[in-house]
Structure formats: structure tokens, C-alpha cells
C-alpha positions as CSV (number, residue, x, y, z in Angstrom):
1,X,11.1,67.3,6.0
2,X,8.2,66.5,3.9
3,X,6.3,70.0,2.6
4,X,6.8,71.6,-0.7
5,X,10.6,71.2,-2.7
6,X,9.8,73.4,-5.5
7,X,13.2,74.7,-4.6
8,X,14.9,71.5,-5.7
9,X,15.0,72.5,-9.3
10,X,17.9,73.7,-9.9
11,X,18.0,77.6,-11.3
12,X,21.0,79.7,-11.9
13,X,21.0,83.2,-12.6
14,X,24.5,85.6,-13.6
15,X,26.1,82.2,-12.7
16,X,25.2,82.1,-9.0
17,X,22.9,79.4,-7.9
18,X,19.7,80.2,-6.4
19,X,20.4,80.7,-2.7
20,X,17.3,78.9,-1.6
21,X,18.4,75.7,-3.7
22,X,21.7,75.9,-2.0
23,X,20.2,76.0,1.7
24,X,17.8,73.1,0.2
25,X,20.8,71.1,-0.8
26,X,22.5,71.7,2.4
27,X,19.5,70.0,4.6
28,X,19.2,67.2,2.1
29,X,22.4,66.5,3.4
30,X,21.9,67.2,6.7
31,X,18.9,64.8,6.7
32,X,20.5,61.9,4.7
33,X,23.8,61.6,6.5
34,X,22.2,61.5,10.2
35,X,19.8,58.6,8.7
36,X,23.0,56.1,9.6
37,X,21.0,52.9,7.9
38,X,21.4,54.9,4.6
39,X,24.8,55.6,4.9
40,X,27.4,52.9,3.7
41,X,30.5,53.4,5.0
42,X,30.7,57.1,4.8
43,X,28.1,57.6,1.6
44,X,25.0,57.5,0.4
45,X,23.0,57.1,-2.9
46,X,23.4,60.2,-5.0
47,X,20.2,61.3,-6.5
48,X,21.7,64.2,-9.0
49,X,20.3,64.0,-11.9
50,X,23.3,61.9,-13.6
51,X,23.7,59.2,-10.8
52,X,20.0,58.8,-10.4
53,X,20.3,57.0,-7.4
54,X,22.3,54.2,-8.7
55,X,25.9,55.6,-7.9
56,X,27.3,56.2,-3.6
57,X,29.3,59.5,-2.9
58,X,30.5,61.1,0.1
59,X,28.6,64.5,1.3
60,X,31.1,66.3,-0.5
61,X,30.9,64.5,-4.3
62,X,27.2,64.7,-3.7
63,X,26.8,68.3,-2.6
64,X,29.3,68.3,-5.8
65,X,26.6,67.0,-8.1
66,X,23.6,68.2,-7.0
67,X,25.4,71.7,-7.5
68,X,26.2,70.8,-10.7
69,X,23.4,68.8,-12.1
70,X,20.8,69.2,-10.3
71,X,18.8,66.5,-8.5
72,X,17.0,63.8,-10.9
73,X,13.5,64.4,-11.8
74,X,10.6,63.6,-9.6
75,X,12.6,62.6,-6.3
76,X,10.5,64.8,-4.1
77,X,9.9,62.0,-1.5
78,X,13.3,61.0,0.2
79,X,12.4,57.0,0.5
80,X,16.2,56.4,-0.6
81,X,17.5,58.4,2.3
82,X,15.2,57.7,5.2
83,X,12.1,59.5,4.5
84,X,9.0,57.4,4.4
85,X,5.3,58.6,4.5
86,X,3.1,57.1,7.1
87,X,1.9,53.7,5.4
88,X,4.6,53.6,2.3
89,X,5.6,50.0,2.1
90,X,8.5,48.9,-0.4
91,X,7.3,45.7,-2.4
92,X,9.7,44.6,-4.8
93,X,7.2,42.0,-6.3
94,X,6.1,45.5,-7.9
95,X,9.7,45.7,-9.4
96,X,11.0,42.3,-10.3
97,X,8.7,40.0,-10.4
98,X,6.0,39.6,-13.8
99,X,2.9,37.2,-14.1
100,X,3.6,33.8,-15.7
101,X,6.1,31.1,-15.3
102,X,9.4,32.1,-13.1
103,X,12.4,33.2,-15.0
104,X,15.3,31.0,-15.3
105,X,17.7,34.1,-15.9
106,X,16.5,36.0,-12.6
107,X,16.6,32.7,-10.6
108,X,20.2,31.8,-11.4
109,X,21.1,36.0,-10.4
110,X,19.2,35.4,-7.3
111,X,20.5,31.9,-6.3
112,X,24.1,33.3,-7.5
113,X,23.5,36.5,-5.4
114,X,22.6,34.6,-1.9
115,X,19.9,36.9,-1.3
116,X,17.4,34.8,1.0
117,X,14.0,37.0,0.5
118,X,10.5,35.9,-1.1
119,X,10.3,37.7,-4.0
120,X,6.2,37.6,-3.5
121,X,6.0,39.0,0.0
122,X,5.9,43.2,1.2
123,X,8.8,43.8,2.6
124,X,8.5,47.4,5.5
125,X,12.1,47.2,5.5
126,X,13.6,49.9,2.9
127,X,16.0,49.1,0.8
128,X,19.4,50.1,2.2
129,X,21.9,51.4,0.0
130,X,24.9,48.4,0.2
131,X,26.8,48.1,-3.3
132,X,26.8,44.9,-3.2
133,X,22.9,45.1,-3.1
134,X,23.1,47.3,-6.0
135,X,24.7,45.1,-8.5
136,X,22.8,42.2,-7.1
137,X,19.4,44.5,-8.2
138,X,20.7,45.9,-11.1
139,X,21.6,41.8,-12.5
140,X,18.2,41.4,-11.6
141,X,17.0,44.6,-13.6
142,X,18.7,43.1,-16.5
143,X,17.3,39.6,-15.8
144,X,13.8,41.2,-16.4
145,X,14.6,43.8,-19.7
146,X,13.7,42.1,-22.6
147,X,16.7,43.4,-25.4
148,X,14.0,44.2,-27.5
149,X,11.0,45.5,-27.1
150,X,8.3,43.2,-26.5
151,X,10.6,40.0,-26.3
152,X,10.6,38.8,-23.2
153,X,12.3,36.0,-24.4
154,X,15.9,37.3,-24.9
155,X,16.8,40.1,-22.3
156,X,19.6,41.8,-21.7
157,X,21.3,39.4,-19.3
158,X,20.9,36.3,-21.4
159,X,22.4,37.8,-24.3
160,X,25.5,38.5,-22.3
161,X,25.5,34.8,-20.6
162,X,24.9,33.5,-24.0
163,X,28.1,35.1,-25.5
164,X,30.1,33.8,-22.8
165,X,28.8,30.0,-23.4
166,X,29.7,30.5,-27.2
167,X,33.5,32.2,-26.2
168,X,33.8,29.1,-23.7
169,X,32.2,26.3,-26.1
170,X,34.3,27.1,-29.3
171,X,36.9,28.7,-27.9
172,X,36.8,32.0,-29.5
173,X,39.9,34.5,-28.4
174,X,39.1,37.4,-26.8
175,X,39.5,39.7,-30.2
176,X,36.5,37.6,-31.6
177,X,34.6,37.9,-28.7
178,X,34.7,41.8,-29.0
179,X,33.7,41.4,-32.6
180,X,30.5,39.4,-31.8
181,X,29.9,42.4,-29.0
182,X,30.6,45.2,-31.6
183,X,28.3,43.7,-34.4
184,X,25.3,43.0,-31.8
185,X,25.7,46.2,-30.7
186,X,25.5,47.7,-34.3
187,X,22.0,46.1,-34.9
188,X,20.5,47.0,-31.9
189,X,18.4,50.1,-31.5
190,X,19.5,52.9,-29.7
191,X,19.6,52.9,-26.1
192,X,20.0,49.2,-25.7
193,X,23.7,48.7,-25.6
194,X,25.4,45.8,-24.1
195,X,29.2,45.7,-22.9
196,X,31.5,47.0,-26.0
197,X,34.3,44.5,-25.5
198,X,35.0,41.1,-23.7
199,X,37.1,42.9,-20.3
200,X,33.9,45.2,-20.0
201,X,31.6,42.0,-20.7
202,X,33.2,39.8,-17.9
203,X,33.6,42.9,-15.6
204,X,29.9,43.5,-15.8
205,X,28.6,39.4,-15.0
206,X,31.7,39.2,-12.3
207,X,29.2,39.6,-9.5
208,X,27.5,36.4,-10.7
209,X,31.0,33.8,-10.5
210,X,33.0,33.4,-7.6
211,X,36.3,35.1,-7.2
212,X,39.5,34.1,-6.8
213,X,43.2,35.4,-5.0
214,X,46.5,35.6,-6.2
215,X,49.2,34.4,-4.3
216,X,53.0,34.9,-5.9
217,X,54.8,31.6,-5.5
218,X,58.5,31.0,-5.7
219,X,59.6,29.9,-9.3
220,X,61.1,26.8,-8.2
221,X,57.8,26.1,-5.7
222,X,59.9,26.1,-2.4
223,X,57.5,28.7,-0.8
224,X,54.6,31.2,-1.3
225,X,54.8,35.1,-0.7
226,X,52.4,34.9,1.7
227,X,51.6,35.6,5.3
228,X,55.3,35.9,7.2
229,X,56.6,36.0,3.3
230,X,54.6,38.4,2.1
231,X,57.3,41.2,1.9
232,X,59.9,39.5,0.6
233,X,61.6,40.1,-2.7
234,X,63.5,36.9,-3.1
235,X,63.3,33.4,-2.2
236,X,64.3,32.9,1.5
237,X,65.3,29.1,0.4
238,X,66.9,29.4,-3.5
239,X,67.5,33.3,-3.2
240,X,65.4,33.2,-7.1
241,X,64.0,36.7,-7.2
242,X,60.0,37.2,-6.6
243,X,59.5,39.7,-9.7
244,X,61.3,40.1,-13.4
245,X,62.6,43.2,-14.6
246,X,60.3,45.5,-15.9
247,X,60.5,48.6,-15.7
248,X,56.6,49.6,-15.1
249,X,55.1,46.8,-12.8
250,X,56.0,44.4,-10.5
251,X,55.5,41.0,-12.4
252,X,56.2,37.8,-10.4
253,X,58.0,35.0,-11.8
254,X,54.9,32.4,-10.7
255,X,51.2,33.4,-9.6
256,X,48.9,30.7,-7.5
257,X,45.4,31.3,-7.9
258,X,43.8,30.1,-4.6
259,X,39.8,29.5,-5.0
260,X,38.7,30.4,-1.1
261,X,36.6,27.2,0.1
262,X,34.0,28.9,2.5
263,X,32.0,31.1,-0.7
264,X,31.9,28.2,-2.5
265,X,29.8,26.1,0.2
266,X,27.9,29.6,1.2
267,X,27.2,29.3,-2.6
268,X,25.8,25.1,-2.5
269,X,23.1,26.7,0.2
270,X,22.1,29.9,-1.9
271,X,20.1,27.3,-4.6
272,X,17.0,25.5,-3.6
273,X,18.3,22.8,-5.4
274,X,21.8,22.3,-4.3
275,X,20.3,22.9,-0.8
276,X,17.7,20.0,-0.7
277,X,21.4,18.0,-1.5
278,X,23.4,19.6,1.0
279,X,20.6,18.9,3.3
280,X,19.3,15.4,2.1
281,X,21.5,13.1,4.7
282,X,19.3,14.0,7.2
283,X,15.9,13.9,5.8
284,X,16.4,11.3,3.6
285,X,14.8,7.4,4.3
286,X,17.3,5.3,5.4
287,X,17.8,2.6,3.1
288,X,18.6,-0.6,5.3
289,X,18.2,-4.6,4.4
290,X,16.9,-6.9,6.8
291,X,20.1,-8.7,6.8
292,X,22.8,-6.4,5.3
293,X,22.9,-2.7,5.4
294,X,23.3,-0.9,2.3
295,X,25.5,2.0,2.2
296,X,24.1,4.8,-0.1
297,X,25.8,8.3,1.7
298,X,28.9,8.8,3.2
299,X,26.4,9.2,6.5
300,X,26.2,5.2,6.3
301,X,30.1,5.2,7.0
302,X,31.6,4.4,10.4
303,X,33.9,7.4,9.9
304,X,30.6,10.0,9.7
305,X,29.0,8.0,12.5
306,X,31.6,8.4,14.5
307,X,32.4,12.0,14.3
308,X,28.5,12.7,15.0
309,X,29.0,10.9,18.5
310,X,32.2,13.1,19.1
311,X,30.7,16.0,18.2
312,X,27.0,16.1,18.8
313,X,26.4,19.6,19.0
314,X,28.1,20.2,15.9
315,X,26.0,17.3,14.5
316,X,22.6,18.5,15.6
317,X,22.5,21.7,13.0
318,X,22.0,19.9,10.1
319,X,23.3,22.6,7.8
320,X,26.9,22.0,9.1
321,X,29.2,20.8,6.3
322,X,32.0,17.8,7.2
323,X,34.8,17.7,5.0
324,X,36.7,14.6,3.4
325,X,40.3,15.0,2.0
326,X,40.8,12.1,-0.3
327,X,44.2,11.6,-1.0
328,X,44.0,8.4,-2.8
329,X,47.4,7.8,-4.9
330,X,49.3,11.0,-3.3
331,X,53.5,9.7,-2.3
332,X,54.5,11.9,0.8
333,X,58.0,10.7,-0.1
334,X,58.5,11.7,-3.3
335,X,58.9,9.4,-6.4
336,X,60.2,6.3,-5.1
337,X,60.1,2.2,-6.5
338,X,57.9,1.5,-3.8
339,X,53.8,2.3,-4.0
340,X,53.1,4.1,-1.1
341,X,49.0,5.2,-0.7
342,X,47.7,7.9,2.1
């Protein structure tokens, strides 16, 4: 495929394309789509010269593009599709990482992201085009642009983080928040812009928190719309209706926001930090007295030692995570005169 693309700049003449750019577009395609590593879930990286790379489209939205924009400058090598030259090797210590200290910004994106790589070592593998990937790289992008030039000090990211902490620490409304974001962006020079309101702001550093679902309860608590409920539109015990009246959406009387358990753990292992914690009841030095033991982890506990000895296999990988449920001052039998403890 490699060999001369003059014919991927786009020429039209009497408003007809240039046939040979069309047949060149066609093969592109062609090529791209039966590379099934580059293609996620039925699309790959569009390199027209709006997208540049950094947007997915099926064969038809790209052929689309590339019709109507042309392709972006320079890509004349098709590394992002599955075209590598004999001793090309993708190091993305060429594109992330700088000389000095590490950055706090792009190690808090990268132990937020989960993304187990050294970002010192050549990696042969390309860079396949997942969008999760892509947000994760373009945080990191952001993590590494200073917000103005020369300043590596403040980039773009740690503004944004840094408005957050002032939202959340003085509890300015949304309204303000937007006004903080409209007058940064009025002093800045152009082409540096950041988010122009607080939805665009915490849509843009969602990738970095950990997500939540909704659940509509029943007003009165007696069940949740969920699983064999799911459906319904009332109560099955009080008959209370599931939404109000409205006449455009569906609002539900009461919303539980569930926060999934398994992320959050995934996340305790993504940090060096909270890893060497998660970790440390195995490779710490047990601290025993001659005559008394001291207990300083739950791993002291006859409980823990006991469910190792029932479940060895599941106690040999030290990584694995046991759960406690304390229930400490929770009545199973409502409010009663009697104390009653789980």
C-alpha cells in the first residue's frame, strides 16, 4: 500500500471530484476495515482533515469526510490503520513523557485511567483505536500542555481540576462556576480555550471519577424498579405511581444512585500507592510479642485466619480482596425498646 499518495489531496474540478482521489479513498477503506485490530466495533479513526484522527466513524461517515474534507495533512503513512514500515516502533515516552521530575497531574490521569504500561519503555504494539483509550490519551495530552506558553506549571488540565476544588470547597452554584469559566476564558489567548460552562467542564473530566447508576425506587421505599420490576409503572405493593405527570419526560417520584463496588476496588489497584496498601497484609513483618500477640490488620483476626484455611486457593493470590459488612448498631426489627446489635 505504501508508494506514492499524491492522489490524496483532495482536487475538484466543475464540482466532480478527481476520479483517482475517489478510487484512492476507496482502497483506504478497503485496507483499513480488513485490518480488524483497527476497527472498534464497526469503525475506525477518521483521518479527514476535520477529525484528524481523533474522532471513530463507520466506512460510510468516513468515506463521507474524506469526500468532503479531504484527508488531514501529512498522513501519507497509514500507522493508524495498520500500515507500519519495516522497523517503525511506537514509543510514547516520545509523546507524553518530558525530562525532569514526574508530573503529579499526568500521574493522577494515569492511576485514574488503569492503564498498566511503563511510560519509559518502546512499546511494538500500535496503538489501537479504543475510545476509551482515546480520552484516556487525550487527559494525558492535556496533563502535559502548559495553558500558557512556556508554563509548564499550570496546564490545561490543572486549571480545570483546580476550578472544580474551588466549586466544591466554597460551594459556588453552578451559575458562578460558568462565570469563573467565561472570564478565564476571556484572558486567555486564542486557541487555548477550556470548557465554556460547568455541564461541559464536568462532562470533559468525567472519564477521570467513577460513575454511578440510577435506579427508580418506589416513593414510599417498598421496592426498586429494577430487575423483575423494571417495567413496571406503579408500585406492585402501595400501587403509588413510578413517574409524575409531565408531559415531556418520564420523571420518577424517587431515584437511588447505586455506586457499583467492583470499579471502585479495580480503582485501589490502578495507584502504586493504594496498591502497596491493598497488598501490604501479606508482605508486611508480622508484629508478634513474645508473650501476647498484637493485632495490627484484620489478617491478625481469627475470622481472616480462618477463611484463608477454608479457602486456600482463593488465599494464595494475594491480590484477592475479602470483604467485611459491619453492621454495628443496625435493628432488623425495626424501632423497638429493646437494643438489639447485628
Amino acid at each position: 500500500m505504501s508508494g506514492d499518495r499524491s492522489w490524496m489531496r483532495r482536487r475538484v474540478l466543475n464540482h466532480i471530484l478527481n476520479p483517482e482521489f475517489v478510487e484512492g479513498v476507496n482502497e483506504f477503506l478497503q485496507f483499513a476495515f480488513a485490518n480488524e485490530q483497527f476497527v472498534y466495533e464497526g469503525k475506525i479513526k477518521c483521518p479527514c482533515n476535520k477529525c484528524k484522527l481523533w474522532r471513530f466513524g463507520t466506512k460510510e461517515e468516513v468515506k463521507y469526510h474524506l469526500f468532503s474534507k479531504g484527508f488531514t495533512l501529512e498522513y501519507t503513512r497509514w500507522d493508524q490503520h495498520g500500515e507500519m514500515s519495516q522497523n517503525h516502533r511506537v514509543n510514547r515516552n516520545d509523546m507524553y513523557e518530558r525530562d525532569g521530575p514526574s508530573n503529579p497531574w499526568r500521574d493522577f490521569v494515569t492511576d485514574a485511567g488503569g492503564f498498566q504500561y511503563d511510560l519509559n519503555q518502546e512499546d511494538t504494539r500500535p496503538e489501537y483505536p479504543n475510545p476509551a483509550a482515546q480520552k484516556f490519551y487525550s487527559l494525558l495530552r492535556e496533563a502535559e500542555e502548559p495553558l500558557l506558553g512556556g508554563s509548564e506549571k499550570t496546564t490545561k488540565l490543572s486549571t480545570m481540576m483546580r476550578i472544580l476544588n474551588l466549586k466544591s470547597r466554597f460551594m459556588i452554584p453552578e451559575a458562578g462556576t460558568t462565570e469563573i469559566l467565561r472570564i478565564v476564558n476571556s484572558v486567555l489567548p486564542e486557541g487555548t480555550v477550556l470548557p465554556k460552562n460547568y455541564y461541559h467542564l464536568k462532562q470533559h473530566m468525567k472519564a477521570l471519577g467513577l460513575g454511578y447508576e440510577k435506579i427508580d425506587a418506589c416513593l414510599n421505599d417498598c421496592v426498586l424498579y429494577y430487575g423483575e420490576h423494571r417495567s413496571l409503572h406503579e408500585c406492585p405493593t402501595c400501587n403509588h405511581p413510578r413517574y409524575k405527570s409531565t408531559r415531556k419526560n418520564l420523571v420518577p417520584y424517587k431515584v437511588l444512585r447505586y455506586f457499583p463496588l467492583t470499579p471502585r476496588l479495580q480503582r485501589l489497584f490502578y495507584s502504586n500507592k493504594t496498591a502497596e496498601y491493598m497488598r501490604w497484609h501479606a508482605s508486611r513483618v508480622h508484629n508478634e510479642m513474645e508473650e501476647e500477640p498484637v493485632m495490627v490488620h484484620p489478617a491478625d483476626g481469627v475470622a481472616w485466619k480462618h477463611f484463608d484455611r477454608t479457602f486456600p486457593e482463593f488465599a494464595a493470590e494475594v491480590e484477592n480482596v475479602r470483604l467485611g459488612l459491619a453492621t454495628d448498631g443496625f435493628s432488623p426489627f425495626g424501632v423497638s425498646s429493646k437494643t438489639y446489635s447485628c
